[in-house]
Backbone as a printed PyTorch tensor [residue, N CA C, xyz], in Angstrom:
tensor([[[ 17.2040,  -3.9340,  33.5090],
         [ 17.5690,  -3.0750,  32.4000],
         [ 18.0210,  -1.7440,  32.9810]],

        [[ 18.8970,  -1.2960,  32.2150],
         [ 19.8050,   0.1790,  32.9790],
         [ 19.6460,   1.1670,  32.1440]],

        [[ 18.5360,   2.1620,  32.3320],
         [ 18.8360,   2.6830,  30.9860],
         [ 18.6410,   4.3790,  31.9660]],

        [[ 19.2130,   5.0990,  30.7760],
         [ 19.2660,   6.4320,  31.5680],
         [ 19.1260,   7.2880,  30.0660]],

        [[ 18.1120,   8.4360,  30.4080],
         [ 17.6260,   9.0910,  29.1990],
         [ 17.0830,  10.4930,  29.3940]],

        [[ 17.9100,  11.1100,  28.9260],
         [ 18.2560,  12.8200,  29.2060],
         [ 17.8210,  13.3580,  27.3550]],

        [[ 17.0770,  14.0700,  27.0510],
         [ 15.9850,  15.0680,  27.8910],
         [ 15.0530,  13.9760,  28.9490]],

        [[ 14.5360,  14.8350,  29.8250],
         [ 13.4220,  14.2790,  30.3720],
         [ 12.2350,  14.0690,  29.4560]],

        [[ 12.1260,  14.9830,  28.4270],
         [ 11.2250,  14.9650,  27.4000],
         [ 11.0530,  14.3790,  26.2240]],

        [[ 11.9830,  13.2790,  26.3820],
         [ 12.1220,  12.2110,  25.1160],
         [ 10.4820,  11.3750,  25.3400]],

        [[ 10.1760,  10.8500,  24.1020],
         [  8.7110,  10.0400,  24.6220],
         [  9.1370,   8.8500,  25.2950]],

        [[  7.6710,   8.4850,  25.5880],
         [  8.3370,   7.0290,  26.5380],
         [  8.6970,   6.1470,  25.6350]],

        [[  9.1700,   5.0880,  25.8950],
         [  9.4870,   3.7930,  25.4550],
         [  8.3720,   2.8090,  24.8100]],

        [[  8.4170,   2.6070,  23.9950],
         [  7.2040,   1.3990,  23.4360],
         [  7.4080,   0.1490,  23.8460]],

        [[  6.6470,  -0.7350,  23.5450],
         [  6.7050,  -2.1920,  23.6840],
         [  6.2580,  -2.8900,  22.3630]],

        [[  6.0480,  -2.3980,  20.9720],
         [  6.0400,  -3.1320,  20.2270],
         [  6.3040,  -2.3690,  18.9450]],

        [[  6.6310,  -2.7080,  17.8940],
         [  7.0230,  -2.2550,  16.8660],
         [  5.7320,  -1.0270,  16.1920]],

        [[  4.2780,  -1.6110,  16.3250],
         [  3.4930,  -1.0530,  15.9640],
         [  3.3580,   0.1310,  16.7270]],

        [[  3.4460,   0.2290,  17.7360],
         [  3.2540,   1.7590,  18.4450],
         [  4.2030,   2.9240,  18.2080]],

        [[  5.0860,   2.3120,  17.7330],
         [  6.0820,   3.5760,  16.7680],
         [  5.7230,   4.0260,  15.7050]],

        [[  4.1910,   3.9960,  15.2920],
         [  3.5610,   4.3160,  14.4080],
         [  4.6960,   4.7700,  12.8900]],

        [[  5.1780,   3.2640,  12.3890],
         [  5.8850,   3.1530,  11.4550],
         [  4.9340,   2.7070,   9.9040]],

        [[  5.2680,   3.1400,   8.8640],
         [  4.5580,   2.7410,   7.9050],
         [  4.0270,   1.2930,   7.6430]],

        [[  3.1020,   0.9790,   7.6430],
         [  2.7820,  -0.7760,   7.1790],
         [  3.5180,  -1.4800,   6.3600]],

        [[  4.1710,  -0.7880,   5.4840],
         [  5.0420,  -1.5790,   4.8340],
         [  6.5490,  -2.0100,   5.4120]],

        [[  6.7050,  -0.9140,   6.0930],
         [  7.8270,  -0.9730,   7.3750],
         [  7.9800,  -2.6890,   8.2750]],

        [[  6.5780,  -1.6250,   8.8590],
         [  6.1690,  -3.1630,   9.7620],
         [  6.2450,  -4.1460,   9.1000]],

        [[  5.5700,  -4.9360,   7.9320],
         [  5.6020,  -5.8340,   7.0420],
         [  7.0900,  -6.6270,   7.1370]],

        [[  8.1370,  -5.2340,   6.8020],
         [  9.3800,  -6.2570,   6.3290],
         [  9.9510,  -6.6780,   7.8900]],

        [[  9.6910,  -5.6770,   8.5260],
         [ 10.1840,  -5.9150,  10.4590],
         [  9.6150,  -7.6420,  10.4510]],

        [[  8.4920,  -7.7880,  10.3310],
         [  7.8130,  -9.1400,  10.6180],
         [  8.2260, -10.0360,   9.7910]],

        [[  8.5730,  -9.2090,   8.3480],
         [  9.1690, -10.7600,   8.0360],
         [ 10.5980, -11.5700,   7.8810]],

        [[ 11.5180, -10.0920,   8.5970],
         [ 12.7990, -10.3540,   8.7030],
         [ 12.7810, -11.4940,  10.3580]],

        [[ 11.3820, -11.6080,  10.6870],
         [ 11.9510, -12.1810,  11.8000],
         [ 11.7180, -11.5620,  13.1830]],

        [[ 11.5930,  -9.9760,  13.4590],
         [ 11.4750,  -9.3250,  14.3760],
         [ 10.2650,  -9.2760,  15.2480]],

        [[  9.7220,  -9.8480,  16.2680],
         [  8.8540,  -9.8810,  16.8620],
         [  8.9050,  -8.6530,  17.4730]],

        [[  9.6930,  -8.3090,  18.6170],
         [  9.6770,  -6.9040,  20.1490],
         [ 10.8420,  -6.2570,  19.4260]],

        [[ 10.6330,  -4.9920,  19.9830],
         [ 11.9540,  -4.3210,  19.6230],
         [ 12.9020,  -4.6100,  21.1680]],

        [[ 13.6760,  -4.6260,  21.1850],
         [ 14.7480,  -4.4030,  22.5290],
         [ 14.8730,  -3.2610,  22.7240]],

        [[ 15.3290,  -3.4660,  24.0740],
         [ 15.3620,  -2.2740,  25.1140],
         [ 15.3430,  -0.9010,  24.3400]],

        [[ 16.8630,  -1.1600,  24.0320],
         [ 17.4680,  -0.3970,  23.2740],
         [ 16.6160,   0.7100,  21.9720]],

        [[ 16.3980,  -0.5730,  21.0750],
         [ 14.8120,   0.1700,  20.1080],
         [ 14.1530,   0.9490,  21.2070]],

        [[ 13.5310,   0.5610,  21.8230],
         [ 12.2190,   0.5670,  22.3430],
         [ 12.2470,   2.2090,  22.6340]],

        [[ 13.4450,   2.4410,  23.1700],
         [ 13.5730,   3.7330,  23.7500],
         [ 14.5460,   5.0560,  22.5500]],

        [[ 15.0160,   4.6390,  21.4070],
         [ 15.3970,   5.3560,  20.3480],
         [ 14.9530,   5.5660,  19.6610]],

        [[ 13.9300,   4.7760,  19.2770],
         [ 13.4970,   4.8390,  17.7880],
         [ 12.6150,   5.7720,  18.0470]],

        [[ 11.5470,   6.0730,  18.8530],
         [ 10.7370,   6.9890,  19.0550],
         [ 10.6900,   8.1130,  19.4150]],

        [[ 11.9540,   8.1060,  19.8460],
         [ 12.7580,   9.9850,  19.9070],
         [ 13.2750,  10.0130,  18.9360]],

        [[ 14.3400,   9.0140,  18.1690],
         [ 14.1910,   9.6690,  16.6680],
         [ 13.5420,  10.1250,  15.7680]],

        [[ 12.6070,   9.3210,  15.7960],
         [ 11.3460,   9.7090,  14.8190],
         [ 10.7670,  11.3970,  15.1330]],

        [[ 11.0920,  11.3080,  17.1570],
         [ 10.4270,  12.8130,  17.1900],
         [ 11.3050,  13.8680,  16.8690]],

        [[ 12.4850,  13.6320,  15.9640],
         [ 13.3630,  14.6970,  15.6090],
         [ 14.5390,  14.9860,  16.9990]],

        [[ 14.7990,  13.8160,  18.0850],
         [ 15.7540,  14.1570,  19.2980],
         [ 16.9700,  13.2670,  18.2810]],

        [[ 17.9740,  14.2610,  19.1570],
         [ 19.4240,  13.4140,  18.5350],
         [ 19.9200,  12.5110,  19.6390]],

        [[ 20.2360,  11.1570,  18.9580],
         [ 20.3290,  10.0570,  20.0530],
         [ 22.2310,   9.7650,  19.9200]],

        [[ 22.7140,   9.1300,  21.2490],
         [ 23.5280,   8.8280,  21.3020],
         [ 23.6070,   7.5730,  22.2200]],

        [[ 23.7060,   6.2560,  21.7380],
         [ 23.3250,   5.1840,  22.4020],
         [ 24.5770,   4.0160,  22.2120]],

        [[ 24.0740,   3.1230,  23.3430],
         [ 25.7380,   1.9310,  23.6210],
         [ 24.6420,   0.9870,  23.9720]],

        [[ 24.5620,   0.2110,  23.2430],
         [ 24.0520,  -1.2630,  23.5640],
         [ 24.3880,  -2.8720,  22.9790]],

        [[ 24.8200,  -4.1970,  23.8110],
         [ 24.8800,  -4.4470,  23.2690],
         [ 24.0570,  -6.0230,  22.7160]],

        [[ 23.5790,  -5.3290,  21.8720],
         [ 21.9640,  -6.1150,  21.3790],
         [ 22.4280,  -7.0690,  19.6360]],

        [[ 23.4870,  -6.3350,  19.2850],
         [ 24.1050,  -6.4630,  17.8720],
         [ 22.4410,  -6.7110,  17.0220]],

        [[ 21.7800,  -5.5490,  16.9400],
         [ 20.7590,  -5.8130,  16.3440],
         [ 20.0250,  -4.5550,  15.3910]],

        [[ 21.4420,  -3.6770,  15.0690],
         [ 21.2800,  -2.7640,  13.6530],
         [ 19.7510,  -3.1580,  12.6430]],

        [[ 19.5040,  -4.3870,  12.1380],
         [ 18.7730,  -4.0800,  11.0420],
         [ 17.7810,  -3.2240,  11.3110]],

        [[ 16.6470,  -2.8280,  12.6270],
         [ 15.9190,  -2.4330,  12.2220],
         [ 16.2980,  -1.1210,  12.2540]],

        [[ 17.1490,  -0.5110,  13.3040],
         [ 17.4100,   0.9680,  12.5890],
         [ 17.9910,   1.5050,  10.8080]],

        [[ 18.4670,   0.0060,  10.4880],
         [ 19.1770,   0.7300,   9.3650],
         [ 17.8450,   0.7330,   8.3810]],

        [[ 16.6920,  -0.2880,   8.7070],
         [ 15.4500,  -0.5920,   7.8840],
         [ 14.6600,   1.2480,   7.9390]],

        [[ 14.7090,   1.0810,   9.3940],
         [ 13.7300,   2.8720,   9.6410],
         [ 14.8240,   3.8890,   8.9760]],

        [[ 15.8220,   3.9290,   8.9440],
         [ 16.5870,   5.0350,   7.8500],
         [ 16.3680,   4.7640,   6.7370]],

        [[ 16.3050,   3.7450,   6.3520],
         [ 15.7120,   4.3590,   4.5520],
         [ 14.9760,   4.6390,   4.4200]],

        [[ 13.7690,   3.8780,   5.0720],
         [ 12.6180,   4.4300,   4.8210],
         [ 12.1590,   5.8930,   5.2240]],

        [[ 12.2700,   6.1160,   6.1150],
         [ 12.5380,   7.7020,   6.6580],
         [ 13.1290,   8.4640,   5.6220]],

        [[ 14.4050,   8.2010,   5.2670],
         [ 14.9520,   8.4030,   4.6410],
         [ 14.5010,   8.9780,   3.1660]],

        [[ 13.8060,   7.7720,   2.8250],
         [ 12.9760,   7.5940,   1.3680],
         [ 11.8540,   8.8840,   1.2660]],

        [[ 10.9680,   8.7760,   2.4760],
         [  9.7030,  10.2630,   3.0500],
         [ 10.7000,  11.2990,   2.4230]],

        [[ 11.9110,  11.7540,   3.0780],
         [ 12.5690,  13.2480,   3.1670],
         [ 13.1400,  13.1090,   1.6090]],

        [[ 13.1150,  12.0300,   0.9580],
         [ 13.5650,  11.9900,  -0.2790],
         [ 15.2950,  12.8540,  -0.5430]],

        [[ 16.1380,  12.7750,   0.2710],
         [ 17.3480,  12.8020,   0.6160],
         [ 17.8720,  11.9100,   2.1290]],

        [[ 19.0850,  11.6920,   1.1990],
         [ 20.0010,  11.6720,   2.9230],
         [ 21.0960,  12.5340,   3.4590]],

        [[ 21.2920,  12.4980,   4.5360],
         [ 22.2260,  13.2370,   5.0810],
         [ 22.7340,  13.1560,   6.3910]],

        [[ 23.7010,  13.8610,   6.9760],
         [ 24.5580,  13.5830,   8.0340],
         [ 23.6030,  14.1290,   9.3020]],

        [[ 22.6410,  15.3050,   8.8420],
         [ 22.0010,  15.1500,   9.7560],
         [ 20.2850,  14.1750,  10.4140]],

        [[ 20.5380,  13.4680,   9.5370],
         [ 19.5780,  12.2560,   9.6240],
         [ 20.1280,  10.9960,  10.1440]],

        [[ 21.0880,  10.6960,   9.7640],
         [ 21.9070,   9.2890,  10.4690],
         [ 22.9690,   9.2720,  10.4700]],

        [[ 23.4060,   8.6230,  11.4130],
         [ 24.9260,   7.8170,  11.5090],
         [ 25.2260,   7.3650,  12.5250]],

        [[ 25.3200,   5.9510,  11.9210],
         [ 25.5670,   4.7090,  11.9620],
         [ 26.9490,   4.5490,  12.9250]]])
């Protein structure tokens, strides 16, 4: 795996969906769409997103649902959306 990740201060990388300390209901639909591990890719975005870092990422995993799943819901918390929250 090749991955390169500037700040130095992004968190580390997880290994499972639950340690991204995502809502249970989150998790719920992750598990029942099918999603066991997050990939690489997840593993290392989703958890600097969540910490408020702006990501810019190339992978190819073709495996959107669960980010587009954590933007609504995220989404849903801030009870708006906007350009500076996602894009896709």
């Amino acid at each position: 795996m090749d991955l390169h990740v500037t700040p130095y201060s992004a968190p580390p990388p997880v290994r499972t969906f639950a340690q991204m300390n995502l809502e249970r209901r989150l998790l719920a639909e992750i598990s029942a769409a099918g999603y066991e591990n997050p990939t690489a890719i997840q593993a290392q975005t989703v958890p600097a997103a969540l910490a408020g870092h702006d990501i810019l990422a190339l992978a190819k995993t073709g495996k959107c649902a669960i980010f587009l799943l954590i933007i609504i819901f995220e989404g849903k918390k801030r009870r708006r959306f906007d350009a500076s929250f996602a894009v896709l």
